[in-house]
C-alpha positions in Angstrom: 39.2 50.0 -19.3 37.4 48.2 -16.7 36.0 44.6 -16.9 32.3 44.9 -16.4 32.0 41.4 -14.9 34.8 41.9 -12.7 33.1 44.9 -11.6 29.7 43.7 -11.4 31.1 41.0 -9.0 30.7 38.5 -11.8 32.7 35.1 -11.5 36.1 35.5 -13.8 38.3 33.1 -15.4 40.3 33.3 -12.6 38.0 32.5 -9.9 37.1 29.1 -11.8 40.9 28.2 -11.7 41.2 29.0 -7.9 38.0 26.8 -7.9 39.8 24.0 -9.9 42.8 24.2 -8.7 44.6 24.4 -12.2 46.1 27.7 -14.5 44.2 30.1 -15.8 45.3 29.0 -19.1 44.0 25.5 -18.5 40.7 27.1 -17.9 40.5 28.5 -20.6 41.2 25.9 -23.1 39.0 23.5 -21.4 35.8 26.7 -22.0 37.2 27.2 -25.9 36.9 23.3 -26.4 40.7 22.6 -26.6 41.2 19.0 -27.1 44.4 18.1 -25.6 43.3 18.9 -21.9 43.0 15.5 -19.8 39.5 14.5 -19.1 39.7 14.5 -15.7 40.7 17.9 -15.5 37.9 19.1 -18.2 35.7 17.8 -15.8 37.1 19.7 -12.3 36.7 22.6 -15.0 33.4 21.9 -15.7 32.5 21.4 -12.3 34.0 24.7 -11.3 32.6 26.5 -13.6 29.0 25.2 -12.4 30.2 26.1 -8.6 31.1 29.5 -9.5 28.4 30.8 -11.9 30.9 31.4 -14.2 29.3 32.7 -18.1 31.7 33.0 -20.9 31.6 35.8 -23.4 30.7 34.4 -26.2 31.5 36.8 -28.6 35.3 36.9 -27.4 34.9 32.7 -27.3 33.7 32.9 -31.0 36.6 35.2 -32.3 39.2 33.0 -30.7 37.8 29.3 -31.3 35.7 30.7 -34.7 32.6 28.3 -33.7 29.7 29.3 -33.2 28.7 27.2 -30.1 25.4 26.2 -32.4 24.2 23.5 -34.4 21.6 23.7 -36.8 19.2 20.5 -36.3 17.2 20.7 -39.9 14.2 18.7 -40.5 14.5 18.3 -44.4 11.9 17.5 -46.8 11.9 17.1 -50.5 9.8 19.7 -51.6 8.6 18.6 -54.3 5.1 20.6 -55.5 7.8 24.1 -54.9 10.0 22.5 -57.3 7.5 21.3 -59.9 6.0 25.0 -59.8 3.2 23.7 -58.6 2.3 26.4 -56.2 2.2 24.9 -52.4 -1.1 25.8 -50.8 -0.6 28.5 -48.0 -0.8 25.6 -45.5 1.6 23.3 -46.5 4.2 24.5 -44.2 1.9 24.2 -41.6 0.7 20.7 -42.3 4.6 19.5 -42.8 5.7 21.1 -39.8 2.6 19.6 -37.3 3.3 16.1 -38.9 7.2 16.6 -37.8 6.3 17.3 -34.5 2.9 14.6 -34.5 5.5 11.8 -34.7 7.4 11.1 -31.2 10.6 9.9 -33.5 11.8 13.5 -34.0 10.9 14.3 -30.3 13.5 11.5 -29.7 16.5 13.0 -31.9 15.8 17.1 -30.6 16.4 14.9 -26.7 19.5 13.1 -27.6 21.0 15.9 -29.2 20.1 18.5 -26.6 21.6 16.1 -24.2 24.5 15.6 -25.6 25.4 19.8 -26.9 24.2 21.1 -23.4 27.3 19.7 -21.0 29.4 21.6 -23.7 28.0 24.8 -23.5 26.1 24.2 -27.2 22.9 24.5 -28.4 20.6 23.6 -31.5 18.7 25.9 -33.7 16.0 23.9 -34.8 15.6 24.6 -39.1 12.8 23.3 -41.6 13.8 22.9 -45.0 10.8 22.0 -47.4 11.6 24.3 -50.6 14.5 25.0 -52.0 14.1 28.8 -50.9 14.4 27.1 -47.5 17.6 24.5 -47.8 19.7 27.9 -49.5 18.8 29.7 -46.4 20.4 26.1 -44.2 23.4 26.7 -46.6 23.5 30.4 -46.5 23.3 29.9 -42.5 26.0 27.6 -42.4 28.3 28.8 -45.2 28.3 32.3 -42.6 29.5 30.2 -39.8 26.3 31.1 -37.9 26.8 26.9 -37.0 29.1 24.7 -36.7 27.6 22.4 -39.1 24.2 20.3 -39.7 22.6 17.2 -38.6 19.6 16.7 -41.3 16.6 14.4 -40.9 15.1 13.9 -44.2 11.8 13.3 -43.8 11.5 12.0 -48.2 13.7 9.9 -50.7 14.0 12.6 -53.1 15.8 15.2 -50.2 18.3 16.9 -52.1 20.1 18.9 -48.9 22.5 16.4 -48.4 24.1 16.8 -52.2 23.7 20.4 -51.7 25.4 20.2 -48.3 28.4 17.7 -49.4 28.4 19.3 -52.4 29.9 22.9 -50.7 31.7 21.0 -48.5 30.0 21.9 -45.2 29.9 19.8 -42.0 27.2 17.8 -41.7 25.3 14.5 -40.4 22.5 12.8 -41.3 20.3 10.2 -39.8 19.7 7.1 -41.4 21.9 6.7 -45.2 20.8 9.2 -47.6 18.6 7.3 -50.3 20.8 8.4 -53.4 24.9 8.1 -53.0 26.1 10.8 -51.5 29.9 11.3 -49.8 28.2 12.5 -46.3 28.2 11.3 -42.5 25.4 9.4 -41.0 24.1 7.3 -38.5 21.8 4.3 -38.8 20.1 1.3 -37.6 20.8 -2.6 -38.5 17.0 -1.9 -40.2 17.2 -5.7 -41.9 18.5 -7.0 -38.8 15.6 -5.4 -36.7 12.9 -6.6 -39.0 14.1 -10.6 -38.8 14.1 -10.3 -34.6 10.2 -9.2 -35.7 9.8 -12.1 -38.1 11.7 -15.0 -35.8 9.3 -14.0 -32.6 6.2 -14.1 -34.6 7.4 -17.6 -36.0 8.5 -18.7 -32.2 4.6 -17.8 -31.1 3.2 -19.8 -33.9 2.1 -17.5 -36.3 1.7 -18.6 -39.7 -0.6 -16.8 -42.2 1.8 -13.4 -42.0 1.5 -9.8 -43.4 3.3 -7.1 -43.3 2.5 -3.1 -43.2 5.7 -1.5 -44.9 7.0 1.8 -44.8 7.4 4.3 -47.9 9.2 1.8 -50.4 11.7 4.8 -51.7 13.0 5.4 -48.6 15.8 2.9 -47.4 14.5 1.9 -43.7 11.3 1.4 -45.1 12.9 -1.0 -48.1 15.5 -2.8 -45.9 12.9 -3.8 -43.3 10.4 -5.0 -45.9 13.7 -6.9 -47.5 14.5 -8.2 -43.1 11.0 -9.7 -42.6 10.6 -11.0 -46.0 13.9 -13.0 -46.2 13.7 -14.1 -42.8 10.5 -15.8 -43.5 11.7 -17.1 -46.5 14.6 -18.7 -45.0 11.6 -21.0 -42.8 9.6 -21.9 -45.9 7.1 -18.9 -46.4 7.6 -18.5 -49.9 4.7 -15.7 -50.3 4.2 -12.7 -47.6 1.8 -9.7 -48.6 2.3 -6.3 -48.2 0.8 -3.5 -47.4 2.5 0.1 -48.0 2.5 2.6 -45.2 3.2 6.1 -44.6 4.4 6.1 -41.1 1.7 7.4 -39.5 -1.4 5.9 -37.7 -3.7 6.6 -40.9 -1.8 4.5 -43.1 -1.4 1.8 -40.9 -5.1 2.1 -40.4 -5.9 1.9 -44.3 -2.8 -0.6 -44.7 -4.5 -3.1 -42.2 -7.9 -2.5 -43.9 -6.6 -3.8 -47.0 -4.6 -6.6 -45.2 -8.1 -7.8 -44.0 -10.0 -7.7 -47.0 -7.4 -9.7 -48.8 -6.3 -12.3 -46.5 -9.0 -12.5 -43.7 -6.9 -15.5 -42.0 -4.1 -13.9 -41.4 -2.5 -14.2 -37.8 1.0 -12.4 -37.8 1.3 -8.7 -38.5 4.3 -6.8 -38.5 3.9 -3.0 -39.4 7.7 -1.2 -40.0 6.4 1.4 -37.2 4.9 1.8 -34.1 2.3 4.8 -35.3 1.4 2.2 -38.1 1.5 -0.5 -35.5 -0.9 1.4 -33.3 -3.3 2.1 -36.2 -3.2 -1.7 -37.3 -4.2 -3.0 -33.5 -7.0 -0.7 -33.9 -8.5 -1.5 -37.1 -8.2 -5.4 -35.7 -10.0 -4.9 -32.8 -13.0 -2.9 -34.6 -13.0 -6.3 -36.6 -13.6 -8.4 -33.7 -9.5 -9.6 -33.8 -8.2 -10.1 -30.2 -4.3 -8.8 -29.9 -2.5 -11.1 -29.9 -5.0 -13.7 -29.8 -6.2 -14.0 -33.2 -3.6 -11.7 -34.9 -0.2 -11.0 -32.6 0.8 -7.2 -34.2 5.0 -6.1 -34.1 5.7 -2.6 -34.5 9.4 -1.1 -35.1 10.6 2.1 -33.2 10.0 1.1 -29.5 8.7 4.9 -29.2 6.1 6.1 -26.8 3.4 5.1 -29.0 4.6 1.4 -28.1 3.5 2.4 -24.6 0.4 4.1 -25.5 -1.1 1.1 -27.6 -3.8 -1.2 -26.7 -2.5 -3.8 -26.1 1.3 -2.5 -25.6 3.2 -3.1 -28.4 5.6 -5.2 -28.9 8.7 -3.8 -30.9 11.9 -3.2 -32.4 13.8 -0.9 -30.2 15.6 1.4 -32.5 18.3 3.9 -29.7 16.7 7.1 -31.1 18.4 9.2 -28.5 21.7 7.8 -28.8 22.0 7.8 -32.0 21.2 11.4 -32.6 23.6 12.0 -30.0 26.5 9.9 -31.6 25.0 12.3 -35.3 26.4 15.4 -33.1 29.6 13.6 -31.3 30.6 13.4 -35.1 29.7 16.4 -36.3 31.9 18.0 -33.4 35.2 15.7 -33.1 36.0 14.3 -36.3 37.7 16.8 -38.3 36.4 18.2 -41.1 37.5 18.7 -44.9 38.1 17.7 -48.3 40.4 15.0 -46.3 38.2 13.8 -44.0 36.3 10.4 -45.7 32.7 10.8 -44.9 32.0 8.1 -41.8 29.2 6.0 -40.8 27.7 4.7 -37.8 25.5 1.5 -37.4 23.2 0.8 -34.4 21.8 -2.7 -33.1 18.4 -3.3 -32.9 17.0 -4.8 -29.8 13.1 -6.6 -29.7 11.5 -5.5 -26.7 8.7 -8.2 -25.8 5.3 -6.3 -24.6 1.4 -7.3 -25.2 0.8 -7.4 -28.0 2.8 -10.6 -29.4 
C-alpha cells in the first residue's frame, strides 16, 4: 500500500531526521511526547519539524501514545436554579456564558494555556458546565479519552465538578483551591498576601478612614483577601474596617461604593478585591465629586486590562494570570496520574504594581 503523504510529496518522519540530524526513532519519540529524550534534542526536533512542514497523523499518534493531544478548559459553574428544579429561564446560558467572557480574567487563563499546549502540538476545547446535564457531559468527555484531562475554573463556591472529577479519578486541575476539601490539583495566589501589599501602600500614602469592597464571601479568594487587608490593618491599630460585598463585576463595585459612601462619607482609602470592582468604585467617586486619589486613593486586585482602562489607572495587585494557567496545564501533562499520585498544589506571589490611582 502506498503512503499518501509520501506520495503527495508530503514531509515524512524521515525527512525531519535528515533535517535534525538524529534517528528516525528519536523523531519519533520526541512527536509522541516521549519523556526521556534530551531537551536539546526535543528542540532540534521541534525545529525540524517546523523547517520541514512536517504534520503527524494523529490518529496513528493517538493509537500509539493513547492521548488525545486535547485538553478540555471547562468554565464551571454551580448551577444551582437546575438543581433546585427551579426551571432556568431560556437565557441563562446565555447570560452565564457573556459574563465569562465580559471579565478579562478568563481571557487571561484561555492565553496562558494556549501558549503553553501549542509548542507541543496540543490544543484546548473550551467546555461550559452550568447544570449537571452539562458537568456529566465534561465527565462523559473525559471518561472516553476524548482529553487528556481538565483544567476547571469555577466560577461559584458551591461547584460540585471537582468532587465529581476526583471522585472518578480523572485528571484534572483547578485554578484557585476548591472551596470545599477535595483531593484535586490546583494552582493559586498568595490571595492574603496580595491584599496586605494593598493595605501597607494605602497606610504609606496616609490614608486613614479605610473601606474595603470584598469579593463573594463563600468563595476563598474573595474571604482570604478580606481576611489580608483586614489583619494587616489591624496589626497598625485600625481596629474597625467596613465592608462592602462585591460580585466581581463593575456593577457591584458600583453599588458596593454607593453604600460605602452613604455610610462613611469620610472615608479616604478604598481597596476593592478586583479591578472590574475597582473600576466601578473610581467611577461612582468621581460622580460624587471625589478626586482619585486625591480625596479617596482606590487599590484594585488582578492587574488585568481593566487596570489599564480605568480613570485614573489603577493601581493593583498583580495576580500572573497567564502563568499560572500555564503552570494548571504543565501539571495536568507531567505529573503522573492515579490513585498514587497525591493531589499537588501550586502557590503564586503577588506583586503591587503602583499606577494612578493611589
Amino acid at each position: 500500500m502506498t503512503d499518501d503523504r509520501r506520495s503527495a510529496g508530503a514531509p515524512t518522519l524521515e525527512d525531519v531526521a535528515r533535517a535534525a540530524g538524529v534517528s528516525r526513532a528519536t523523531v519519533s519519540r520526541v512527536i509522541n511526547g516521549v519523556r526521556n529524550v534530551d531537551p536539546a534534542i526535543q528542540e532540534v526536533v521541534r525545529q525540524a519539524v517546523s523547517v520541514t512542514g512536517y504534520a503527524p497523523n494523529r490518529a496513528a499518534r493517538s493509537l500509539v501514545t493513547r492521548r488525545a493531544d486535547a485538553v478540555a478548559l471547562v468554565v464551571s459553574g454551580a448551577g444551582v436554579e437546575a438543581e433546585s428544579g427551579a426551571g432556568a429561564a431560556a437565557g441563562d446560558g446565555g447570560s452565564f456564558t457573556a459574563q465569562v467572557f465580559a471579565d478579562p480574567f478568563f481571557g487571561r487563563v484561555v492565553t496562558g494555556v494556549v501558549d503553553y499546549l501549542r509548542p507541543r502540538g496540543m490544543h484546548p476545547v473550551l467546555m461550559f458546565a452550568e447544570t449537571s446535564r452539562d458537568r456529566d457531559e465534561v465527565v462523559g468527555y473525559l471518561r472516553q479519552g476524548s482529553a487528556d484531562g481538565a483544567l476547571v475554573v469555577s466560577t461559584h463556591a458551591g461547584d460540585p465538578l471537582p468532587g465529581l472529577l476526583a471522585e472518578a479519578g480523572l485528571a484534572a486541575v483547578l485554578f484557585a483551591r476548591p472551596a470545599r476539601p477535595v483531593p484535586i490539583n490546583y494552582v493559586d495566589l498568595a490571595h492574603q498576601d496580595g491584599a496586605r501589599l494593598a493595605a501597607e501602600h494605602l497606610l504609606a500614602r496616609g490614608c486613614r478612614r479605610l473601606a474595603t469592597i470584598s469579593g463573594p464571601l463563600d468563595v476563598p479568594a474573595g474571604r482570604a483577601r478580606l481576611t489580608g487587608f483586614r489583619d494587616t490593618l489591624a496589626r497598625h491599630g485600625h481596629a474597625y474596617t467596613p465592608v462592602a460585598e462585591g460580585r466581581f463585576t463593575q456593577e457591584s463595585g458600583e453599588a458596593a461604593m454607593e453604600r460605602l459612601l452613604a455610610e462613611h462619607p469620610d472615608l479616604d482609602g478604598v481597596f476593592a478585591a478586583n479591578d472590574l470592582m475597582a473600576t466601578g468604585a473610581c467611577h461612582v467617586l468621581r460622580e460624587h465629586g471625589r478626586r482619585v486619589p486625591e480625596d479617596v486613593a482606590v487599590v484594585g486586585f488582578d492587574d488585568s486590562s481593566a487596570a489599564l482602562a480605568c480613570r485614573p489607572p489603577l493601581t493593583t495587585v498583580r495576580q500572573p494570570v497567564e502563568a499560572m494557567a500555564a503552570e494548571m496545564a504543565r501539571l495536568l501533562l507531567d505529573r503522573p496520574t492515579g490513585p498514587s499520585s497525591p493531589a499537588t498544589s501550586v502557590i503564586f506571589e503577588p506583586e503591587l504594581v503602583v499606577r494612578a490611582s493611589a
